[in-house]
N, C-alpha and C positions, 0 to 999 in steps of 0.2 A: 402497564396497560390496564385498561377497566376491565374488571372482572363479568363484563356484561359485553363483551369485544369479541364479536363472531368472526371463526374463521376465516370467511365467506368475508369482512365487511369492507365497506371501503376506506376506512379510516380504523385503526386501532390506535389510537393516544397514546405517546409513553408518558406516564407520570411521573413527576418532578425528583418521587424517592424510587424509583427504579434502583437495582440491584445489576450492573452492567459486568460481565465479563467480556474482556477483551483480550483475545488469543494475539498474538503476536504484537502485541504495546509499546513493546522493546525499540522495534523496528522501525522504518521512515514513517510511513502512510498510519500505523497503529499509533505511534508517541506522537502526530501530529493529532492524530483524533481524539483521543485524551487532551492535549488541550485546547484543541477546540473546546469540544463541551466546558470543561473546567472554566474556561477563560471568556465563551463567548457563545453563553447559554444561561438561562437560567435552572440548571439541573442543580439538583440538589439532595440529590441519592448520594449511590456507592461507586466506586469502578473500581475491577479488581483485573488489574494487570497482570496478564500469565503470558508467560514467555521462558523459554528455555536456554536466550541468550546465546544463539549460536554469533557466527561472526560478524553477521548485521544486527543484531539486537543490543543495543545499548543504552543503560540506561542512566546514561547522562544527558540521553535525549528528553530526560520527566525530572531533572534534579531541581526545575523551581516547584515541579507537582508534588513531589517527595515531600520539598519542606515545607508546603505550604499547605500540604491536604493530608499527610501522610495519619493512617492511625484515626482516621474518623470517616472521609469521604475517598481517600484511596490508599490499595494495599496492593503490593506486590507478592505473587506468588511466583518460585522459578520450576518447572515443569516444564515436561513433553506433553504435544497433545495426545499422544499413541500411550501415555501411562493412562489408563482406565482408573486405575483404583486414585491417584492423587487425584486427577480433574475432577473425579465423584466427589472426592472430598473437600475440596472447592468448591463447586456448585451448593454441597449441604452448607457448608459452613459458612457461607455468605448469601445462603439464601437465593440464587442467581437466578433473574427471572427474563432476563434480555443477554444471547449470546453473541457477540460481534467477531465471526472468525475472521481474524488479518494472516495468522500463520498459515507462510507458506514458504518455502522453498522458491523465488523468484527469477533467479538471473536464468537468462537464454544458453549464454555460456556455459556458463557452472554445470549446464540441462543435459548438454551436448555431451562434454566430459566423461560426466558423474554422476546420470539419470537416477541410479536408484535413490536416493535422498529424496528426489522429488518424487520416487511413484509411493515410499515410505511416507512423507512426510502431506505430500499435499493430495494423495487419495486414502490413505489407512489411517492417517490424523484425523480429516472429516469425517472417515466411517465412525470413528473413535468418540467423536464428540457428538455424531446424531444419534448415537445407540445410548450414550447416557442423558442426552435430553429426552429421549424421547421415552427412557425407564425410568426418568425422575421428576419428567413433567405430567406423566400420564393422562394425555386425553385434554389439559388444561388448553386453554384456549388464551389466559393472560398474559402466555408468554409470548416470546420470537426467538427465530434463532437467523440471523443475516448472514448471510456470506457476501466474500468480497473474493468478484473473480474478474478476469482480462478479455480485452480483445483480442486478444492474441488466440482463442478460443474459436474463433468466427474464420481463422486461415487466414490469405492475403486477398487483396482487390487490387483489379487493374487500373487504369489511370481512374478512372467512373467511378461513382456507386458508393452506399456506404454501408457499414454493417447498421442492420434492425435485430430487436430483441426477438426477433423471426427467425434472422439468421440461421441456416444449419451449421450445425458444430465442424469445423476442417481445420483440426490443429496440425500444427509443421513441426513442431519441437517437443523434445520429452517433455518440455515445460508449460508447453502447451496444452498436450496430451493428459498431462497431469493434472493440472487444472479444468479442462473441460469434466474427466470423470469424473472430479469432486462436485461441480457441478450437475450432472448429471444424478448422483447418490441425493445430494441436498434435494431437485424437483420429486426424486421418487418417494424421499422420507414426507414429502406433503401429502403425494397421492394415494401413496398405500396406509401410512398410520396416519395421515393427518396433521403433522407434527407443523403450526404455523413459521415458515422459514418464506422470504426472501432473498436474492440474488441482486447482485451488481456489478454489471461487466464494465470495469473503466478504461479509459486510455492512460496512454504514459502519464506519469505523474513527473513533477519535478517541482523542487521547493528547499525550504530546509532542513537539516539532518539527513540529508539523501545520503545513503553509502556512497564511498567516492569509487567503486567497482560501474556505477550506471551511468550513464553517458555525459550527462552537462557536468554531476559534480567533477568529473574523472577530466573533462576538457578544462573545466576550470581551475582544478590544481593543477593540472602536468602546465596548463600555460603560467601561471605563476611561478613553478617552477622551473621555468626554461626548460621543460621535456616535449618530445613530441605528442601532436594531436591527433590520435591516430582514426582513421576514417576508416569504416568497412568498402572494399568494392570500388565504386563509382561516386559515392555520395549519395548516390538519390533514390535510396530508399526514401520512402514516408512514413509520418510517422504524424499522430493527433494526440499533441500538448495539454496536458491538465494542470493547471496547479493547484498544491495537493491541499491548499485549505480550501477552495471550490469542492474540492473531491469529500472532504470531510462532511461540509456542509451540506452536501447531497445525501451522503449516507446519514444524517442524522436527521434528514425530513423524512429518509425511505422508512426509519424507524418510528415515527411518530405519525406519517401520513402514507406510508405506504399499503399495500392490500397482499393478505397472505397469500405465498402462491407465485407472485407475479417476480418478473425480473425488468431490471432496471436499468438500461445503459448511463453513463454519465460519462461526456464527453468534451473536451476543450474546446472543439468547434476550429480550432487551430493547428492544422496540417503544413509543417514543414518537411523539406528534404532534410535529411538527417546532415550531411554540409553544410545549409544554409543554420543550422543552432549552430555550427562551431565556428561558422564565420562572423554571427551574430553575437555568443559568445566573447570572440574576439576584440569586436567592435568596443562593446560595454566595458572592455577592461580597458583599454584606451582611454574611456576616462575616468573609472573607476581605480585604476591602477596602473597610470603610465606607463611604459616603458623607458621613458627617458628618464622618467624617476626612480629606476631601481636598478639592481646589477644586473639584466637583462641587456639593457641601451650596448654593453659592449660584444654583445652577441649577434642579436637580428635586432632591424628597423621596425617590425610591425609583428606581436604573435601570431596573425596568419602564416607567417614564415614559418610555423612549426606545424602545420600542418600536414600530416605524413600522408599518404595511403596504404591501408594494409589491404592482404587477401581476405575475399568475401568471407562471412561467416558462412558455415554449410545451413541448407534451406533455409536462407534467410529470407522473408518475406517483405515482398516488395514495397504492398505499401497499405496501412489502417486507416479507418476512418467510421466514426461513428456517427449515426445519427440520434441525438438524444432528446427527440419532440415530445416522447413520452414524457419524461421525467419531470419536463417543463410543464408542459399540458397538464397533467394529474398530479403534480405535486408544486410547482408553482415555482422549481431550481431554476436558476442562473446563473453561469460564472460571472463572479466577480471582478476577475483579472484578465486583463487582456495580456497577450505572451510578453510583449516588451516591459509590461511595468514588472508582471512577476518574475523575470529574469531577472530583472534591475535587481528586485529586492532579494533574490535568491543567495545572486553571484555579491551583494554589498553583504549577506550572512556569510559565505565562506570567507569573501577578506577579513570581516570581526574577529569570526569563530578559529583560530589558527588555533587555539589550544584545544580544542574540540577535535579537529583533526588530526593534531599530534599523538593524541591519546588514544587513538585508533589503530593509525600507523606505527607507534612506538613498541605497541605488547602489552602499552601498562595497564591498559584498560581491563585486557583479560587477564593479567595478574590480580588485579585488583577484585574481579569478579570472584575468581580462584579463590581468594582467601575469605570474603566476606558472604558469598551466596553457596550453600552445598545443594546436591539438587540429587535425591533420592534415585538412583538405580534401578532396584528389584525389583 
């Protein structure tokens, strides 16, 4: 950013040799942002990958960024964001002058379960990383620090209405709840130290390298696998579709044309019942992946056939919807993808990528982590 780039202004420029750390990289929505920029920017700085590589974080998700940038324009570091003294020593030693939080503790599920993770990870990780930006930046004005937060933050909406970055905060889930405070910490570290930070609440994402725990990947392998497709409820919750290189390319104008301070929704525009993606889903594999073509045909006639219904999830939220006129109006985003192509293209990377997903599900992945990556305790 230019060193002449006011708090206050309405544009702070990232410049081309920026110094970017990016918290959770590892991950779906992080390893796709990396390469975006890398692949479809003209950036030509640093980015430093920190990720602690828990069970979403993998990073075979960057192995053409690895070899192709690795040791000049990108570096992997493996850390927690709640270790103070490593991430300090990260931000020195590369200089970091742009901070892109993706870590977080995601699933709804997982929230339900196994909340402390998420009130550990995605509100005392934040506190974690605005207290050494804001003692290593002091007062500077050329930096940013971004966070990336959910709609799930805004509560649910009845059949009407969408969520505005106005919205009052009504989170339903640990995961929700967790995310909102971190948001909340981020607006206060602007208004009490100053510290230049923007926000961006997005809708569901879906793309590639998505863990296959979130919904489309997860319908789309159990159907390839002749498993069931399991539906919460009724089906018809709702739900507003992003895909996630839309989502990237948003967060990478909020960084360049965005105004310190402000928050940002980015949203698909695209509201389905959460039935209508797995019947949709279905559809695309039909000709994407036959069934009369593979050892499925002597099972069921059509994968909808494997569509199960389980019991509701507890407070699960009816139904999201974003409005994201801002982002458009003041910064000039679009999405790119309308839902049918970026499935197409989603669900044509899971039938490619089968070794990609084996290496998940097999162990060997985290074996492999195990031996090759150590990651400092104390």
């Amino acid at each position: 950013m230019n060193n002449d780039c006011n708090i206050k202004a309405k544009a702070c420029l990232l410049p081309a040799s920026a110094n970017i750390l990016v918290t959770g990289g590892a991950g779906f929505i992080g390893s796709n942002f990396i390469r975006y920029v890398f692949n479809k920017t003209e950036f030509s700085g640093t980015i430093v990958n920190y990720d602690k590589l828990t069970y979403a974080g993998n990073l075979l998700n960057l192995a053409e960024i690895e070899k192709k940038f690795s040791g000049g324009k990108y570096y992997f570091e493996r850390g927690d964001i709640r270790d103070d003294a490593k991430v300090k020593e990260v931000v020195e030693k590369f200089n970091i002058n742009i901070i892109v939080h993706f870590a977080a503790e995601s699933h709804v599920d997982r929230s339900i379960f196994g909340p402390k993770d998420f009130v550990e990870t995605n509100i005392n990780g934040t506190f974690s990383l605005l207290e050494i930006a804001r003692h290593l930046w002091k007062g500077r004005t050329d930096v940013r620090f971004h966070h990336i937060s959910t709609d799930e933050v805004y509560g649910s909406l009845g059949e009407t209405g969408y969520f505005f970055e106005t919205t009052p905060y009504d989170p339903r889930s640990p995961y929700s709840a967790s995310k909102a405070a971190s948001d909340h910490l981020v607006r206060a570290y602007y208004h009490t130290y100053g510290l230049p930070v923007t926000i961006s609440n997005c809708s569901n994402n879906y793309g590639s390298y998505h863990f296959p725990e979130k919904l489309i990947p997860l319908i789309i392998l159990n159907a390839i696998e002749g498993k069931p497709l399991p539906v919460y409820g009724d089906g018809k919750n709702v739900r507003d579709w992003l895909y996630v290189e839309d989502h990237c390319e948003a967060i990478w104008l909020i960084l360049n044309r965005g105004t310190a301070g402000e928050t940002y929704n980015i949203g698909g525009e695209c509201e389905k019942q959460n039935i209508e993606i797995v019947k949709k889903i279905c559809d695309v594999l039909e000709n994407l992946y036959p069934i009369k073509d593979n050892q499925l045909a002597k099972r069921i006639s059509r994968y909808s056939d494997l569509i199960t219904f389980v019991g509701d999830r507890p407070g699960h939220d009816r139904r999201y919807a974003i409005n994201c006129d801002k982002i458009k109006h003041d910064l000039g985003w679009t999405q790119r993808h309308d839902f049918e192509n970026g499935l197409n293209i989603t669900i044509a990377w899971y039938l490619k990528n089968t070794a990609w997903v084996k290496s998940i599900r097999s162990g060997e992945y985290t074996k492999w982590i195990d031996k090759n990556y150590t990651m400092r305790t104390d």
